[in-house]
BAGU-416864 format. One line per field, with one value per residue: residue in one letter; x, y, z of N, C-alpha, C in turn; chain; residue number from 0. Coordinates in steps of 0.1 Angstrom, whole numbers. Layout:
N
residuo: c(A, ...)
nxx: c(X, ...)
nyy: c(Y, ...)
nzz: c(Z, ...)
caxx: c(X, ...)
cayy: c(Y, ...)
cazz: c(Z, ...)
cxx: c(X, ...)
cyy: c(Y, ...)
czz: c(Z, ...)
cadena: c(A, ...)
num: c(NUM, ...)
end
This chain:
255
residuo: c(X, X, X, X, X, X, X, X, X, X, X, X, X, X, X, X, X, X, X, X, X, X, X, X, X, X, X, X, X, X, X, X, X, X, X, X, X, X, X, X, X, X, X, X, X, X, X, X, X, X, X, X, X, X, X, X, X, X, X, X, X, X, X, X, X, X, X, X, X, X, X, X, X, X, X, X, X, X, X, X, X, X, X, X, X, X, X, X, X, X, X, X, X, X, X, X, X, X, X, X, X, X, X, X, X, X, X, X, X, X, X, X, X, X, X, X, X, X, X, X, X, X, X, X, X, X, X, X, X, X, X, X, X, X, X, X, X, X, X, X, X, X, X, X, X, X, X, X, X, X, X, X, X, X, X, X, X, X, X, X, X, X, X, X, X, X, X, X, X, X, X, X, X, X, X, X, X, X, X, X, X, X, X, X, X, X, X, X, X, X, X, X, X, X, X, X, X, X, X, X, X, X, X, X, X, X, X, X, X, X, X, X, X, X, X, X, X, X, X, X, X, X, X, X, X, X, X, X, X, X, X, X, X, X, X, X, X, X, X, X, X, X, X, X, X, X, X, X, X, X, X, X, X, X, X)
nxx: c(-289, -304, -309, -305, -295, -268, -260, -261, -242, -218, -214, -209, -182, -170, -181, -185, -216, -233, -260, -279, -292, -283, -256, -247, -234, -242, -234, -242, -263, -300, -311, -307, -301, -312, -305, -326, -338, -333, -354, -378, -383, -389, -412, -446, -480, -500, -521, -554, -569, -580, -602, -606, -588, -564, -551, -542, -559, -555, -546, -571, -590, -613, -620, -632, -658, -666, -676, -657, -627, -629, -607, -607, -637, -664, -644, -631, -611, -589, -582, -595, -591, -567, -535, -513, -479, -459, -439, -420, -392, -365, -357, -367, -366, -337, -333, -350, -333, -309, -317, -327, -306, -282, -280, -284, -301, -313, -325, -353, -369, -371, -382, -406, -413, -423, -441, -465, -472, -488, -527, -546, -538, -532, -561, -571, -563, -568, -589, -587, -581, -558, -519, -506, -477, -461, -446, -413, -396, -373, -349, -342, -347, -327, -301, -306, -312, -332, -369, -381, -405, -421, -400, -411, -440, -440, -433, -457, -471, -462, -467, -498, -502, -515, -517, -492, -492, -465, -457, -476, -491, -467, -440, -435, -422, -390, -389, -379, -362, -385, -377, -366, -387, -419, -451, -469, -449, -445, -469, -469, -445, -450, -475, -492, -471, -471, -486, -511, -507, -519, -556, -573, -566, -573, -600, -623, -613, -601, -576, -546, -524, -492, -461, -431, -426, -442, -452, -459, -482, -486, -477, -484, -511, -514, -507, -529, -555, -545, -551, -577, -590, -589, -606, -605, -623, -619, -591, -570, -545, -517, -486, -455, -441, -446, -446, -445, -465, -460, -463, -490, -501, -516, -510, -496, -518, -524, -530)
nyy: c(-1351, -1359, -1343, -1362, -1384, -1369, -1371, -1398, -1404, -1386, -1400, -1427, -1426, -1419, -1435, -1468, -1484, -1510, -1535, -1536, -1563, -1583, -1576, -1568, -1555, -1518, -1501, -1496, -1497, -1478, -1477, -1470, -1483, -1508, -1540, -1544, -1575, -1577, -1557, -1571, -1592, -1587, -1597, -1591, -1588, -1604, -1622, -1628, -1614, -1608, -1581, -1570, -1580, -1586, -1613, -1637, -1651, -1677, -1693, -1695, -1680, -1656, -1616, -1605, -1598, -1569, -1580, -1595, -1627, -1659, -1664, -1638, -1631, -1625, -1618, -1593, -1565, -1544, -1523, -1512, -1519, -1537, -1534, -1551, -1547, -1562, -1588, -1600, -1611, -1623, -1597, -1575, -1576, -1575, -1550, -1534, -1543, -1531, -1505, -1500, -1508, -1508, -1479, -1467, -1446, -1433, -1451, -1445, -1435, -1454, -1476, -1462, -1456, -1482, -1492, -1470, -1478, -1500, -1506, -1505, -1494, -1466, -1459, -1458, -1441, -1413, -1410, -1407, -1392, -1387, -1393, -1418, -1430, -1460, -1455, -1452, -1458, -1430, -1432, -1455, -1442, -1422, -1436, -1452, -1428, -1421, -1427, -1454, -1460, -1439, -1421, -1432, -1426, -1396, -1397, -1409, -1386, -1366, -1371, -1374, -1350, -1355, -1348, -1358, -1371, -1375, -1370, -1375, -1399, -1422, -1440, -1451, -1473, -1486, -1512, -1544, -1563, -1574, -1597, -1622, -1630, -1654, -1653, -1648, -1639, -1615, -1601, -1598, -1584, -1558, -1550, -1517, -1501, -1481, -1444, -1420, -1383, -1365, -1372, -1357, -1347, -1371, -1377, -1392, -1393, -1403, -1429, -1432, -1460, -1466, -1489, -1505, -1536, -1561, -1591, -1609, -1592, -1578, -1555, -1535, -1539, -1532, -1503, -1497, -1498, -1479, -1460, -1459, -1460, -1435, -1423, -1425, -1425, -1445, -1474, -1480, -1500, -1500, -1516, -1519, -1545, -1578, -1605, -1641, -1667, -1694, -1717, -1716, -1711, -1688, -1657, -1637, -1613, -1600, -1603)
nzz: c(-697, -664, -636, -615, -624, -631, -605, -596, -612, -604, -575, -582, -588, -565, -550, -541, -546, -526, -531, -503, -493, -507, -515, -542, -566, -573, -591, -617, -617, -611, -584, -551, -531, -527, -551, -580, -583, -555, -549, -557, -546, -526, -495, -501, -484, -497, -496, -483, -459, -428, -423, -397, -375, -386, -395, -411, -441, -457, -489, -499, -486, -482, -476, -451, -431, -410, -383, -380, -385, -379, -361, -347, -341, -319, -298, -282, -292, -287, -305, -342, -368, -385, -404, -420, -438, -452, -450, -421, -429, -451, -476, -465, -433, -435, -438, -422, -394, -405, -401, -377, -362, -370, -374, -398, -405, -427, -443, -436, -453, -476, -467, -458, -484, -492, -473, -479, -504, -505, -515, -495, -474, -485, -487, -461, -445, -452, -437, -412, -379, -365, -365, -347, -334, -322, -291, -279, -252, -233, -226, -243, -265, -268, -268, -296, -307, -325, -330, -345, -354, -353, -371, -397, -391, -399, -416, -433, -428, -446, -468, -466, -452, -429, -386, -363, -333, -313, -279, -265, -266, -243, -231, -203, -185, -189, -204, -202, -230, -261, -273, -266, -249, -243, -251, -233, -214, -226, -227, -198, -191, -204, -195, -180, -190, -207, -214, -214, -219, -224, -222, -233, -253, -276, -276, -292, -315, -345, -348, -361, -357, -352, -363, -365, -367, -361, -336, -315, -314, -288, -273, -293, -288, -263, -261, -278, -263, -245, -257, -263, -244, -230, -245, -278, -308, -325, -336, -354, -367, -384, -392, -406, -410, -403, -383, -390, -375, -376, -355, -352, -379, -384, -391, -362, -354, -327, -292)
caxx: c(-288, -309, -302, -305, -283, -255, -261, -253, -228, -213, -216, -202, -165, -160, -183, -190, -224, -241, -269, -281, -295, -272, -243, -249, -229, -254, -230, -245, -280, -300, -314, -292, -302, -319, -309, -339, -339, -340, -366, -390, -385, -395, -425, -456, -489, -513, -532, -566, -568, -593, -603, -606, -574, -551, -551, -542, -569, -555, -552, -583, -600, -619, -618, -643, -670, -663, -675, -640, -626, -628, -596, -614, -648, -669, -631, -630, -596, -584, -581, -609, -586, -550, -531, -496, -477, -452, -438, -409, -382, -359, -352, -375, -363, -328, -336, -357, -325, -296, -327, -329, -297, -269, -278, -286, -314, -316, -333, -368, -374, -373, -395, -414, -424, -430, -452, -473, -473, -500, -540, -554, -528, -538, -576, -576, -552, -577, -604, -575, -579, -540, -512, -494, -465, -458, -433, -400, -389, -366, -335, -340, -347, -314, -291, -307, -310, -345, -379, -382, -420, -420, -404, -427, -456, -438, -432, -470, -476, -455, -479, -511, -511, -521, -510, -487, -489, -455, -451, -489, -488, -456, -438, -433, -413, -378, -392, -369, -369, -396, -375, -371, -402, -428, -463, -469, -441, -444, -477, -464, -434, -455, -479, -487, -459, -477, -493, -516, -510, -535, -565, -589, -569, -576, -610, -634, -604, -598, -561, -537, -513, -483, -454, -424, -426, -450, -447, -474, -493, -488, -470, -497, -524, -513, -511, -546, -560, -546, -558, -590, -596, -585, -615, -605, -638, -618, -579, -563, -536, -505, -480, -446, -440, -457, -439, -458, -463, -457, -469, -505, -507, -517, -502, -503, -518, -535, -527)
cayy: c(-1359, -1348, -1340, -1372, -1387, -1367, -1374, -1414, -1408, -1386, -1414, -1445, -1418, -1419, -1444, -1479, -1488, -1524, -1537, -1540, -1572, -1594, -1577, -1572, -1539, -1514, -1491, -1496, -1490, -1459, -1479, -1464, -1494, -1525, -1543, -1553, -1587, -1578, -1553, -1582, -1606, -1581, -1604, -1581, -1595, -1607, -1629, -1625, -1610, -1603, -1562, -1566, -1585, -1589, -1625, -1645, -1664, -1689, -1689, -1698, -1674, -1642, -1607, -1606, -1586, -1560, -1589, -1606, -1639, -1674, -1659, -1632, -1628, -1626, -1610, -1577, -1564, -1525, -1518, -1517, -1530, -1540, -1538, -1552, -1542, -1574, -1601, -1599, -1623, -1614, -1588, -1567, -1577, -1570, -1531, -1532, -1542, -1523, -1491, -1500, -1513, -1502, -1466, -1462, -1435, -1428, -1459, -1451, -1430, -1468, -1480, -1455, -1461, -1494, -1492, -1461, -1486, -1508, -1499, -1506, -1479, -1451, -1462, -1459, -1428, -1400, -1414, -1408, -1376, -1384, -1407, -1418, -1438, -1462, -1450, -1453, -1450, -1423, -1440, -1465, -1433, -1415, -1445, -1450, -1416, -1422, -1435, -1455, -1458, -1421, -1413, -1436, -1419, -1387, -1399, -1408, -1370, -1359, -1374, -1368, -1339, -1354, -1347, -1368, -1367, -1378, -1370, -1381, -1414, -1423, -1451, -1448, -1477, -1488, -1525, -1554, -1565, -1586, -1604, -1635, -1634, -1658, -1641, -1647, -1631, -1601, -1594, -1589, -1574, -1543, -1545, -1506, -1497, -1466, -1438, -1409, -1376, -1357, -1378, -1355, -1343, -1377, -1377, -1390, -1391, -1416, -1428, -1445, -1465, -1468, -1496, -1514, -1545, -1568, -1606, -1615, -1579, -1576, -1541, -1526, -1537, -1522, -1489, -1490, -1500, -1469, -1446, -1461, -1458, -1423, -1420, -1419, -1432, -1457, -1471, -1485, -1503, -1502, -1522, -1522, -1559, -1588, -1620, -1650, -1676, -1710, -1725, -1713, -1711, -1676, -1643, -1634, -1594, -1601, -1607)
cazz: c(-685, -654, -619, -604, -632, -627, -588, -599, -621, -591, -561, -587, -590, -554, -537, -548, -543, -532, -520, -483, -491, -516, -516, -555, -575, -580, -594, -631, -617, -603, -573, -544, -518, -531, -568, -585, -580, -542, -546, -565, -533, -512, -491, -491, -468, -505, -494, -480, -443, -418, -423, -381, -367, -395, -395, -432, -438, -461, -501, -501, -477, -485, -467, -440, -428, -398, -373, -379, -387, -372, -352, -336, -342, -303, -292, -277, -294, -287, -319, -345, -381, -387, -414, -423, -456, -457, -438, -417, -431, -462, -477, -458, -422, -435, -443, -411, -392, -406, -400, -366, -350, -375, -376, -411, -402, -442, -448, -430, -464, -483, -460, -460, -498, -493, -466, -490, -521, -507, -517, -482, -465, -487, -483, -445, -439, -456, -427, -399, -378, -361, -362, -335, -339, -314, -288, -277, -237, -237, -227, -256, -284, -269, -273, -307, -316, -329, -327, -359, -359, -353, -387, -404, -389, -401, -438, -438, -423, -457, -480, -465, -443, -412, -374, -357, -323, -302, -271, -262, -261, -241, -223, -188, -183, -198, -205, -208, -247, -258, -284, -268, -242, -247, -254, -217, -207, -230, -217, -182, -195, -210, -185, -179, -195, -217, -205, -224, -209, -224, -224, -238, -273, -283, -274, -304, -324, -353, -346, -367, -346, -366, -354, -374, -366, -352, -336, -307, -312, -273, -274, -301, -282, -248, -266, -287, -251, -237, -268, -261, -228, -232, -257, -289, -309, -332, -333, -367, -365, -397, -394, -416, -412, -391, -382, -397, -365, -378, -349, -356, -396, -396, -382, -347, -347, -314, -283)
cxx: c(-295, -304, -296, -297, -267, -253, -255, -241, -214, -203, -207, -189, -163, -165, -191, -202, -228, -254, -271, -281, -285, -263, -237, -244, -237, -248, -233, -255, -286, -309, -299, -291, -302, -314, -325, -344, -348, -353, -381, -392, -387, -412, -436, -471, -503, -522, -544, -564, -580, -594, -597, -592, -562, -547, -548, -552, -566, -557, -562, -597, -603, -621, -631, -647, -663, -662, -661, -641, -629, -620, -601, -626, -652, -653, -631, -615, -600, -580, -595, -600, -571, -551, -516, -494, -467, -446, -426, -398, -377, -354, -355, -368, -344, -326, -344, -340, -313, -305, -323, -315, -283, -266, -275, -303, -318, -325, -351, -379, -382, -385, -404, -425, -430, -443, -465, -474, -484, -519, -544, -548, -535, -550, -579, -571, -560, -590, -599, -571, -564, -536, -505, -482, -465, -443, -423, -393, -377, -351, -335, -338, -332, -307, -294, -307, -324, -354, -384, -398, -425, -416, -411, -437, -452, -437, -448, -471, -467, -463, -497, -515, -515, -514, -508, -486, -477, -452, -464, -491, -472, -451, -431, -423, -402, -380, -378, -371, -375, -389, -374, -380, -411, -442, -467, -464, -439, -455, -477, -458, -442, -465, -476, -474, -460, -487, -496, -517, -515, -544, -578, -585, -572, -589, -620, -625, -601, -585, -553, -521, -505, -467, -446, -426, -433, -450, -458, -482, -494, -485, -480, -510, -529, -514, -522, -553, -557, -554, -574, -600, -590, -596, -617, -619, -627, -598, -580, -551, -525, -494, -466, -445, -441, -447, -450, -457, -469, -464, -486, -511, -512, -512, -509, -506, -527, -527, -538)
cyy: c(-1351, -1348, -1353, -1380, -1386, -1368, -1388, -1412, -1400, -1397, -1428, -1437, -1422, -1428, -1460, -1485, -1506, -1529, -1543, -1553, -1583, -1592, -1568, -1559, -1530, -1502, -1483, -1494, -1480, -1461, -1479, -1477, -1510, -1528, -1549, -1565, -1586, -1573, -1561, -1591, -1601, -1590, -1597, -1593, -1594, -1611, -1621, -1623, -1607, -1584, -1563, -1569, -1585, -1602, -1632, -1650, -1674, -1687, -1694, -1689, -1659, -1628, -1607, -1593, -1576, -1571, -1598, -1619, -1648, -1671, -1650, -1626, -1631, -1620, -1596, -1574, -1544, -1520, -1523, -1525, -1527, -1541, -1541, -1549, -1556, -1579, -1597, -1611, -1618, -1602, -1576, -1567, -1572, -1556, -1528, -1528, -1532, -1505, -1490, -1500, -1512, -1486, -1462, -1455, -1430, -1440, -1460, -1441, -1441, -1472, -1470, -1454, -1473, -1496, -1484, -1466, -1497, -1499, -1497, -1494, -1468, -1453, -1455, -1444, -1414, -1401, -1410, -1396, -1379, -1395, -1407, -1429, -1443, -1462, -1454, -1450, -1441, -1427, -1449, -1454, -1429, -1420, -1447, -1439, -1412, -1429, -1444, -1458, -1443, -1411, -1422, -1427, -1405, -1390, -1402, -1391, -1361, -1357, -1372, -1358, -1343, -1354, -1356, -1363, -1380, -1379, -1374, -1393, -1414, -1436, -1449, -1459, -1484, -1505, -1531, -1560, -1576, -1598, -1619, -1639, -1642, -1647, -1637, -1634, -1617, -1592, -1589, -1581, -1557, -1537, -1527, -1499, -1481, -1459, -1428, -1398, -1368, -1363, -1373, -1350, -1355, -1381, -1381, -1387, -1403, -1415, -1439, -1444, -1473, -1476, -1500, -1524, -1550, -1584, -1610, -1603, -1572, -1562, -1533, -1527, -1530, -1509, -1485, -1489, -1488, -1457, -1449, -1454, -1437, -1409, -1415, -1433, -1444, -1458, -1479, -1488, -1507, -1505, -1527, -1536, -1569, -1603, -1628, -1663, -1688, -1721, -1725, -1714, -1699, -1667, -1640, -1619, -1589, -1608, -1619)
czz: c(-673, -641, -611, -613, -631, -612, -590, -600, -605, -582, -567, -587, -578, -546, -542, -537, -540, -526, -512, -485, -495, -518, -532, -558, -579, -589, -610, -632, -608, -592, -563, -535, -520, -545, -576, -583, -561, -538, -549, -555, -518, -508, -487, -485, -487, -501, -486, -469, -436, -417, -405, -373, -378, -399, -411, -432, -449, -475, -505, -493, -484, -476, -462, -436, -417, -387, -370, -385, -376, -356, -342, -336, -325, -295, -290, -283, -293, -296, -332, -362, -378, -399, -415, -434, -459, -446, -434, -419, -447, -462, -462, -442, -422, -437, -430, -402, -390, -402, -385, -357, -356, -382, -387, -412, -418, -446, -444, -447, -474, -482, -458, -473, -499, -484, -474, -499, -521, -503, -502, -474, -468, -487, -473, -439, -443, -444, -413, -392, -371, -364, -353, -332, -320, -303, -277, -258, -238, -236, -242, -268, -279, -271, -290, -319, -327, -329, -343, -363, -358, -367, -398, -405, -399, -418, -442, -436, -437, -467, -475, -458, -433, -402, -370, -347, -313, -293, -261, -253, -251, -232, -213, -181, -190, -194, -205, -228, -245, -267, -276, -257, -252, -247, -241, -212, -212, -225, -202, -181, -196, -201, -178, -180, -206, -208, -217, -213, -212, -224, -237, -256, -281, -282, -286, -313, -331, -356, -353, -359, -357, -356, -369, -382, -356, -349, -329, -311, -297, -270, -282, -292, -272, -253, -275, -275, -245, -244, -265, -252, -227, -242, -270, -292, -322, -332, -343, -367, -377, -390, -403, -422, -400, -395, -386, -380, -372, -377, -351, -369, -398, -391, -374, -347, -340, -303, -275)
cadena: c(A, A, A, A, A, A, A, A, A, A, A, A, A, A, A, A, A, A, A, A, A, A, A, A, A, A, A, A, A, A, A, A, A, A, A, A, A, A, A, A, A, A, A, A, A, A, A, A, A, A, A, A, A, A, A, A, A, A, A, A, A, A, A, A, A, A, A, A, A, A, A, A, A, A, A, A, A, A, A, A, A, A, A, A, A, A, A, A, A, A, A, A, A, A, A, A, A, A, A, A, A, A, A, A, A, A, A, A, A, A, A, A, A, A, A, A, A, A, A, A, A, A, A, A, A, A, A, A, A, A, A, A, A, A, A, A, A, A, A, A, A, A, A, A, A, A, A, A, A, A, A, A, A, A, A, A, A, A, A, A, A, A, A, A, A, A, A, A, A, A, A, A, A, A, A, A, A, A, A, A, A, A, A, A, A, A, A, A, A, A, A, A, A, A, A, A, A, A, A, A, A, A, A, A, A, A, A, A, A, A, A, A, A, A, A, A, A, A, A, A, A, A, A, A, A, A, A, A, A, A, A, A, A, A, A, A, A, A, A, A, A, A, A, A, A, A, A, A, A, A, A, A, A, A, A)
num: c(0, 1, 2, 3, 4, 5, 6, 7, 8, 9, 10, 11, 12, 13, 14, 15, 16, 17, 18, 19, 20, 21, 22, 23, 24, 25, 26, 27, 28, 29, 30, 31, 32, 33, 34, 35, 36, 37, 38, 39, 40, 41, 42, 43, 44, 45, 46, 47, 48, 49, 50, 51, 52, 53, 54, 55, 56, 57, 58, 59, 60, 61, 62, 63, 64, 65, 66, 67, 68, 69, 70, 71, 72, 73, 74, 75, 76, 77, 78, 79, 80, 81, 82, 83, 84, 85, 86, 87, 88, 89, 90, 91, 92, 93, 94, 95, 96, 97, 98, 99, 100, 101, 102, 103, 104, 105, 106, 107, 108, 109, 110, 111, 112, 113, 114, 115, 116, 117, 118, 119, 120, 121, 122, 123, 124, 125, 126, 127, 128, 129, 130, 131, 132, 133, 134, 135, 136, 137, 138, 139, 140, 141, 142, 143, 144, 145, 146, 147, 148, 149, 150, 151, 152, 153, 154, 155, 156, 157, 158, 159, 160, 161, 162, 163, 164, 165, 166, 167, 168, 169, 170, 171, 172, 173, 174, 175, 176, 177, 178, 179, 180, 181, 182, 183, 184, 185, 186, 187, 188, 189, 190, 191, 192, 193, 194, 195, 196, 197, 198, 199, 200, 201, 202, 203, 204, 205, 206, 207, 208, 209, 210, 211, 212, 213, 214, 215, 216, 217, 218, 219, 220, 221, 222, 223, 224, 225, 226, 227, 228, 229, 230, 231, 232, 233, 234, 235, 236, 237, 238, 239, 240, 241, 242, 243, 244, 245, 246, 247, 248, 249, 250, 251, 252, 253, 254)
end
């Protein structure tokens, strides 16, 4: 029996395991979080996308050139590609959740694999001289206790060696939440709300802009827009998990 064996056998003597999602006994299997079932219904982002905006394009659509899709081709966007790794609804939004707002800080490890298990991620991330996780006003991280796109960025910076820079980027004002602002209203909301206070270490720097969760894109955009103008020469946008908008038919990762 090996280490991590007698680690199970351990944990099922004194602590009965179940999963986040369903509830379901896992004490007979050597997944500590998710049961299998849950982990198979995890919703990742298959379909076909726009390399430039992130956009679905439809199971019937094909990945597009640099110029963009239909969605935003002739569009000026502050970032040069998006990527999402799965949809926000399910399982996934429940492991997001209990990460974020029931202080189960062990779970950004999970997510962390999941995000590293799709091809396009590890493609883009050897091309990526920093990452910068998008960040947190300080009142919001110290009530939380952490920036959860921060240890993301840091669990990519495990597996490939690249610098995360922190304290760089930063948010200057303690927004109101965007959760139920209309897209309108989020863009006012954020309205210079980030600020880069070195300008010039990102200078000609290829930056991966690294975030949870995404719904209008209005909050990512404001901070590729500052890395920009700040002169980095390209901004890459990853994404944990992207709301799907309904109303439009394909995902909003644009403002």
């Amino acid at each position: 029996m090996v280490v991590h064996e007698y680690l199970h056998a351990f944990l099922d003597i004194f602590y009965s395991r179940s999963c986040l999602h369903c509830n379901s006994n896992l004490n007979s299997s050597y997944d500590l979080y998710l049961c299998a079932d849950c982990t198979k219904r995890i919703s990742y982002v298959r379909a076909a996308h726009c390399i430039r905006c992130g956009a679905a394009l439809g199971p019937h659509g094909i990945s597009t050139a640099p110029e963009g899709c239909m969605q935003c081709e002739g569009r000026r966007l502050p970032f040069t590609t998006a990527i999402s790794v799965t949809y926000y609804e399910g399982v996934i939004k429940t492991l997001i959740h209990k990460f974020k707002y029931s202080g189960q800080k062990f779970l950004f490890h999970t997510l962390n694999d999941i995000m590293l298990s799709q091809n396009a991620v590890k493609e883009i991330i050897p091309n990526i001289d920093v990452i910068v996780p998008v960040p947190l006003h300080w009142m919001k991280k110290m009530r939380r206790g952490f920036n959860q796109s921060e240890l993301l960025a840091q669990g990519i910076q495990r597996y490939f060696s690249k610098p995360v820079s922190t304290n760089n980027l930063c948010r200057i004002r303690n927004t109101a939440s965007q959760t139920q602002l209309s897209k309108r209203q989020r863009q006012v909301n954020i309205w210079n709300a980030f600020r880069v206070n070195d300008p010039e270490s990102f200078r000609e720097k290829r930056i991966l802009l690294v975030d949870d969760v995404l719904t209008t894109g209005v909050t990512a955009a404001e901070c590729a827009k500052k890395l920009k103008q700040s002169g980095a020469r390209s901004v890459h946008l990853l994404i944990l998990a992207t709301a799907k908008d309904p109303g439009a038919g394909h995902d909003s990762l644009f403002p």
